[in-house]
N, C-alpha and C positions, 0 to 999 in steps of 0.2 A: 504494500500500500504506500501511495507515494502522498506526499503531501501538496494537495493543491494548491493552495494560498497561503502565504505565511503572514501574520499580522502585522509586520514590518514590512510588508510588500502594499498594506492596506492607505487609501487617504489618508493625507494629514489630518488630525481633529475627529476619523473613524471613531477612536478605541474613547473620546475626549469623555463621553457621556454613560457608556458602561463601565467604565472606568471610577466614576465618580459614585456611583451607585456602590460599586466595590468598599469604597473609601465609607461614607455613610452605614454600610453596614457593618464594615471592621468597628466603626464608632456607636454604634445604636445599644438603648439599651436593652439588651437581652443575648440570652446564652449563647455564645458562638460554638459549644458544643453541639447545640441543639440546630444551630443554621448550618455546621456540617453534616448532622444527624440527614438535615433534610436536603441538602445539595449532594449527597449522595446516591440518596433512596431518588432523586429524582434523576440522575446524571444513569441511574440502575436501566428503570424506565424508560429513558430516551437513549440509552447503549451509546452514551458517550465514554469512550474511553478515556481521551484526557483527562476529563472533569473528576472521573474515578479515581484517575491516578492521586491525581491533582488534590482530592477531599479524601481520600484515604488518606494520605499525607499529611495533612491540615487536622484531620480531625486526632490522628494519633498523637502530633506533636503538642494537641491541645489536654492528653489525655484521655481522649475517648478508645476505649478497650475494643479489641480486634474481633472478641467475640458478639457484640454488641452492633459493629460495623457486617459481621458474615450474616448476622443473623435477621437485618433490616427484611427482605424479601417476605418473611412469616414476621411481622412486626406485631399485626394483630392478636398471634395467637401467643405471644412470646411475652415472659415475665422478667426481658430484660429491662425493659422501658418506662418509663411512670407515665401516669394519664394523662398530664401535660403533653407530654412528648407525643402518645400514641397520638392527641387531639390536633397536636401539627403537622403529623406524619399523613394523619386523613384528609386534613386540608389541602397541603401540600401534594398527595396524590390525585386529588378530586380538580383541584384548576390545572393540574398536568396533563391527565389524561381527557377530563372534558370540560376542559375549561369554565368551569363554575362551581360551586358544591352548595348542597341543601341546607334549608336554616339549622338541623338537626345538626349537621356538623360544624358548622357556624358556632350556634348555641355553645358546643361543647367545649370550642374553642375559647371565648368567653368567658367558660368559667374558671380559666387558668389565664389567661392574657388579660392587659389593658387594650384598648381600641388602638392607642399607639405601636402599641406591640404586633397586635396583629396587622396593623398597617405593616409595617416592619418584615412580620413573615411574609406578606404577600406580597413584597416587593421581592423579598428574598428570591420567592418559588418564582417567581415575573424572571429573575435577572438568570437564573440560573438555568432555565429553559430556555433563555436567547442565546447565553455561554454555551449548551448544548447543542444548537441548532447553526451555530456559527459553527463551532467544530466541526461538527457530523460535515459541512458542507462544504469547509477547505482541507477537512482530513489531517487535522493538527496528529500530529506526532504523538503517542504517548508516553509515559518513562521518563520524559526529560525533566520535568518541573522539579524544582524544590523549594522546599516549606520558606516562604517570606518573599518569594521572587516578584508580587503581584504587591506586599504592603502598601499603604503612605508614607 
């Protein structure tokens, strides 16, 4: 597999706006465990390889346990997770795969987040199915990344 398009082959001012998104959520408040938890499970989903690489990575060096990370796919039936987490994980796959989710999952959401917060997740799952879908499309390279390369 050859890589299509490299990002430094892309316009000037391209990367200026997901970029910054990037930046804002490195700063937001809420657990950057849990927005690896969920850029992974969705990076799972959309068979982006980079991204996997990329948040396995990220989410190890943040402390998140490998068994936790393997076992995302059965998340629902699985008692690694606390209901927070499952409540963003359902979110999180529901605007992935059909871009919207029910007030039921909403609701549940809620009861664990502030409205900022989940503002916050849904830009997450937003940004990280664009970072997916850019990938899949110039055939970024996997392997290469390492942990911090993307910081502010």
């Amino acid at each position: 597999m050859e890589q299509r398009i490299s990002f430094q082959d892309t316009p000037k001012g391209y990367l200026d706006g997901p970029m910054k998104i990037g930046y804002y959520l490195n700063k937001a408040d809420i657990d950057h465990k849990l927005l690896h938890l969920i850029e992974f499970r969705v990076s799972q989903m959309n068979r982006c390889m980079f991204c996997l690489d990329m948040h396995y990575k990220d989410a190890i060096h943040e402390g998140e346990t490998e068994q936790r990370l393997y076992s995302l796919p059965s998340w629902p039936e699985s008692p690694f997770y606390t209901e927070a987490e499952k409540a963003a994980l359902r979110f999180a796959e529901n605007l992935t795969s059909r871009c919207e989710t029910d007030d039921a999952t909403f609701e549940a959401l809620a009861k664990h987040f502030t409205k900022d917060q989940i503002a916050t997740l849904t830009m997450a799952v937003a940004a990280i199915n664009m970072w997916n879908r850019l990938n899949a499309a110039f055939l970024t390279t996997p392997g290469t990344y390492k942990v911090g390369s993307f910081a502010a």
